[in-house]
C-alpha positions in Angstrom: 183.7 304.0 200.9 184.4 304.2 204.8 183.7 301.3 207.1 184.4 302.0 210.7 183.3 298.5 212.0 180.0 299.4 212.7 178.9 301.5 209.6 180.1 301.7 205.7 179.7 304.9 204.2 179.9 305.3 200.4 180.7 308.8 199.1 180.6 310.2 195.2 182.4 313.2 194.5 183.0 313.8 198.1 179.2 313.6 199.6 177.8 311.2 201.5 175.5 309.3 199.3 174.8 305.8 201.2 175.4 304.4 204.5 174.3 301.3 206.1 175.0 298.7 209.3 178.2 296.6 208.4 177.3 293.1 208.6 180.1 291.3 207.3 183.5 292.7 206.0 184.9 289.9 203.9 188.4 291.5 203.4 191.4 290.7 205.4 194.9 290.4 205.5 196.4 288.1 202.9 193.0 287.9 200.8 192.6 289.6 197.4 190.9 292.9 197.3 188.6 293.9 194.6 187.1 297.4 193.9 184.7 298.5 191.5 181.8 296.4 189.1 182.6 296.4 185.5 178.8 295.8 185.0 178.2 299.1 186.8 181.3 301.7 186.2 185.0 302.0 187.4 186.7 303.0 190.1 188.5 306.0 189.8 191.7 307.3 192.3 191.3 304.4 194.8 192.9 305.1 197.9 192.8 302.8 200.9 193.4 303.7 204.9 194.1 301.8 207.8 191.7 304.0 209.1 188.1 305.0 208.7 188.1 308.7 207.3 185.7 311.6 208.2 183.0 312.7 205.5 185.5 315.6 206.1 188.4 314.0 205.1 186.7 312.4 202.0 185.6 315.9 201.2 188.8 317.5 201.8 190.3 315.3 199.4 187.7 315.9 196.6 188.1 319.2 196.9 191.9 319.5 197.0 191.9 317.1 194.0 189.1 319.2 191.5 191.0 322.1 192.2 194.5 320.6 191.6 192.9 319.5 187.7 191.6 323.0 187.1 194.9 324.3 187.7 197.0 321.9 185.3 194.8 322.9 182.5 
């Protein structure tokens, strides 16, 4: 997921699947983080920004990472 202030963006294996008008961001400095829904799946290779990244960042990334696991096997 991206949020930019105005938008968040939720991507799956690096496409763009969701986006919506941020209403309320209820994490901030000093509070607990929590990623993921047991009920629902897991999180896999979190990373987290101080910035909101591109869909072609967020590509770039899955990309770079599924071709990284090929070539370890």
């Amino acid at each position: 997921m991206t949020q930019d202030g105005t938008y968040l963006r939720t991507y799956l294996d690096g496409i763009q699947i969701n986006s919506g008008a941020l209403t309320a961001f209820c994490a901030s400095a000093g509070q607990a983080l929590y990623l993921g829904n047991i009920q629902y799946g897991a999180v896999d290779e979190a990373k987290i920004y101080n910035y909101a990244r591109t869909a072609a960042q967020v590509k770039a990334d899955f990309v770079g990472r599924s071709a990284s696991v090929g070539a370890s096997e």
